[in-house]
N, C-alpha and C positions, 0 to 999 in steps of 0.2 A: 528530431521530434521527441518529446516527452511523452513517456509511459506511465498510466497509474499502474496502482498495484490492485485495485479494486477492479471483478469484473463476476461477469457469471454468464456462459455458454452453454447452450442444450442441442444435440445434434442423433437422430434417429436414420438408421437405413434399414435397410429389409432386406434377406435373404430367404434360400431355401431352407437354411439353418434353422434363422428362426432370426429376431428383432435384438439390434444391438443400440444401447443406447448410453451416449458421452454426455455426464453432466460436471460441469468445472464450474466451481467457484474460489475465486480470488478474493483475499484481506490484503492489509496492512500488515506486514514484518518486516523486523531486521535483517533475515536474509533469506534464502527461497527454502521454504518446505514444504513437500510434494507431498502429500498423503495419498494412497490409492486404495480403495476397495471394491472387488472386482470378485465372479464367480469363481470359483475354485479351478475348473477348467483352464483359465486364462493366468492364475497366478505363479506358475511358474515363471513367466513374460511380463513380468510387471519392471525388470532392469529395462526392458528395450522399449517398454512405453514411457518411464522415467526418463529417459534419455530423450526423447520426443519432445517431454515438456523443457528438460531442462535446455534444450536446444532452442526456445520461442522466449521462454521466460525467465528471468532474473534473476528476482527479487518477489519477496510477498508469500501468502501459507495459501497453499491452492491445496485444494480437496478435488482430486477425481476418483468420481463415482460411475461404476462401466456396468451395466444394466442386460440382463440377456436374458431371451424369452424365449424359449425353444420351441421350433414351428412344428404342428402336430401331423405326425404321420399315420395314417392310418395301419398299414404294414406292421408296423412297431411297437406300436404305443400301447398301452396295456397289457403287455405279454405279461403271463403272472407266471411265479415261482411255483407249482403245483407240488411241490416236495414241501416245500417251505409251509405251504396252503394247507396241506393233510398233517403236517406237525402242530402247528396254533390251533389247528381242528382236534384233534388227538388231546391237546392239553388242557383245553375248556370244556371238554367230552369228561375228564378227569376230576378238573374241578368242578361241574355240574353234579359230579357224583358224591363228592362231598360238602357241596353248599346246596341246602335244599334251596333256599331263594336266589339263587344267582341267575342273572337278567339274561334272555337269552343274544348271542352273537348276533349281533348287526354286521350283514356283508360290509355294509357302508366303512364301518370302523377296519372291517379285514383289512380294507385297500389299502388303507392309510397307514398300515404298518410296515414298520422299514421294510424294503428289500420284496415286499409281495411281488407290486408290480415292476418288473425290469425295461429299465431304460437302454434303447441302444446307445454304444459310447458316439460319442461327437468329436467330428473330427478336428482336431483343435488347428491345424494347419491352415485350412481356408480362414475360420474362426479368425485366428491369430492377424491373417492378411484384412481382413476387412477390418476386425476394432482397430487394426494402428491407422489404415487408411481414414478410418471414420474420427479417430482421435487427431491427424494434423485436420481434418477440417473442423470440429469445434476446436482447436487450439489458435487458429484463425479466426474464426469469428470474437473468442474471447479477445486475441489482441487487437483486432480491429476495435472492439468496444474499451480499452485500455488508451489505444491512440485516440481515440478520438474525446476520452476524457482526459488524457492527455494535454492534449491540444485544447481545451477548455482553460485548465491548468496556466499551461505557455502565456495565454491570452493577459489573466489575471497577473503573474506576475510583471511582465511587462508594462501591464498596467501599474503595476504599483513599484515598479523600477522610477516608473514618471514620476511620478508623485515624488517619491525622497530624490530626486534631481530638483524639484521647483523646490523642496525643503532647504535644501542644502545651500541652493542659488539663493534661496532667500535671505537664510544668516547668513550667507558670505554679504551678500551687500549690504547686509547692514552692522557689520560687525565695526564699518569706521565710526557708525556713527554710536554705539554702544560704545569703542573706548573713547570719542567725545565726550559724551557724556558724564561716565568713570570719572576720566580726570577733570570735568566739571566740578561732582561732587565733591573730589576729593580737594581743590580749591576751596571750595567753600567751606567746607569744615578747617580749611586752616585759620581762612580770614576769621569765622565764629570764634576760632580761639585767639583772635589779638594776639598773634607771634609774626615775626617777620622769618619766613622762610628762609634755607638757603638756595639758593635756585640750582644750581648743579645737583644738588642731595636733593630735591624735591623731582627736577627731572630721573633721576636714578631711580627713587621709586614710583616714579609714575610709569617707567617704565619695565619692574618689575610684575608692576601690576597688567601690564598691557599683555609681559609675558605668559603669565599666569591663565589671561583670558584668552589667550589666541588658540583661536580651534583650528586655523588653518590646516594644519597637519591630520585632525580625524575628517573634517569636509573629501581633503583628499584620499584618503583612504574609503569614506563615502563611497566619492565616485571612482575608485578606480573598482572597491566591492560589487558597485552596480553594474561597472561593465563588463565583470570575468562573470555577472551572472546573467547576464543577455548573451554574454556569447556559448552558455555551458547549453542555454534553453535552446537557440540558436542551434548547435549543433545534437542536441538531444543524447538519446541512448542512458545507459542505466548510471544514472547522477544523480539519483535522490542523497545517498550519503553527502557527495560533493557540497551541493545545495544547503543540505540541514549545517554545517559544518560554515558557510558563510552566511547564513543566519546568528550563527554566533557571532560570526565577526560583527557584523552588522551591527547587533543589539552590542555589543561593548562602544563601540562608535557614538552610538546614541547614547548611553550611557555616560559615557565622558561630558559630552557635550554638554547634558543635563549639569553635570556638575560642575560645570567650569560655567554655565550663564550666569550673565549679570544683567538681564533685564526679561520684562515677563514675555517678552515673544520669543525669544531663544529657549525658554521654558515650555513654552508651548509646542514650539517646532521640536523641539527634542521628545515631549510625549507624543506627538502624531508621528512622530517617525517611527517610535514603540509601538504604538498599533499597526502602524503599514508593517513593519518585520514580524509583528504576530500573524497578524492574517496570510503572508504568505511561510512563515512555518508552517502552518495548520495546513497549507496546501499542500506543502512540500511534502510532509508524513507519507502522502498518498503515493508519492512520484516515486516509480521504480528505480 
């Protein structure tokens, strides 16, 4: 099964601690970069939750964002520094003495200053056990939503695997009757010059020519490109490189062919075969 690289996961739990919350999002890259930001509590552990991701995902620049809400404890919560309290008091007591107009202390402002109000530490141990628990399952849901654009993906190429087989099958049948025609032409431009030909030397390059036109050999390269790419989507897992990589092949195939036509539907089949290999590069980007 094929993987995008594109996705975006949100996953909340609840504890006594307080609310821990996984948000991932997935791009497009060339190779996996994991970005994490996370409360300061939790960063020392950011190797063993990279490991987590790197152990689900590939490929692509994922950004995890770890979210924490600490649950309010009555017992706890607002214990003030009263040392601390009587100092910031003492020193605006100070400057009131030498600023006639200075506004007076708003407790409100007190709180908010560093270090007034003391937090108890949090135990980072349980902490640690629930974000990684909480992080394989957004890392789950993310690749759930990865496969299953994936799997959209799959769809469309095989779709357009079809298409340049009816392309291919097409100039192949009729490529006998393109060098018909060739050496039609090239008969008549002899007779228009009133020369008698030699016939051996005239088969010689008529047969040049036929050389020159025969695409036999990119057709088959065609279809043998088309079938290492049904069997890569077929078996899935991280092949976008693989993939992009026979897109090129691809487009030089078509590319040949382009130049080697000698009538306008061979021309033609060779420009739609360049769009069908565009449109599935543009898919391909996505595929992990």
């Amino acid at each position: 099964m094929l993987h995008s690289m594109t996705g975006f996961a949100r996953q909340s739990a609840e504890s006594k601690i307080g609310t821990l919350t996984w948000e991932l999002r997935a791009v497009n890259h060339r190779y996996l970069d994991v970005q994490f930001r996370m409360p300061d509590e939790l960063r020392p552990s950011e190797q063993v939750f990279r490991q987590q991701v790197t152990a689900v995902l590939h490929r692509g620049k994922v950004d995890c964002v770890l979210h924490f809400r600490r649950a309010f404890d009555q017992q706890t919560e607002l214990q003030l520094n009263d040392e601390l309290v009587a100092l910031v008091g003492r020193r605006v007591s100070e400057m009131a003495a030498t600023i006639s107009d200075l506004a007076p202390l708003n407790p409100l402002d007190l709180l908010r200053w560093p270090g007034i109000v003391q937090q108890s530490d949090v135990d980072v141990e349980p902490l640690l056990s629930a974000a990684g628990a909480l992080l394989g399952q957004t890392l789950d849901s993310m690749a759930a939503m990865r496969a299953s654009e994936g799997e959209r993906i799959a769809e469309m190429l095989h779709s357009r695997c079809d298409d340049i087989d009816a392309l291919a099958h097409s100039v192949r049948e009729r490529m006998p009757q393109v060098l018909e025609a060739v050496n039609g032409r090239q008969r008549e431009r002899i007779e228009r010059l009133d020369v008698v030909a030699d016939p051996a030397r005239l088969e010689v390059e008529l047969a040049l020519i036929a050389q020159k036109l025969d695409v036999d050999e990119e057709l088959d390269r065609l279809d043998s490109h088309v079938t290492e790419i049904r069997g890569i989507v077929g078996n899935g897992g991280a092949v976008g490189r693989r993939l992009d990589f026979l897109m090129q092949e691809l487009n030089r195939e078509a590319n040949t062919l382009g130049s080697k036509s000698a009538d306008p539907e061979t021309t033609k089949a060779a420009v739609e075969l360049k769009v069908l290999i565009e449109q599935m590069r543009e898919q391909i980007q996505n595929v992990e």
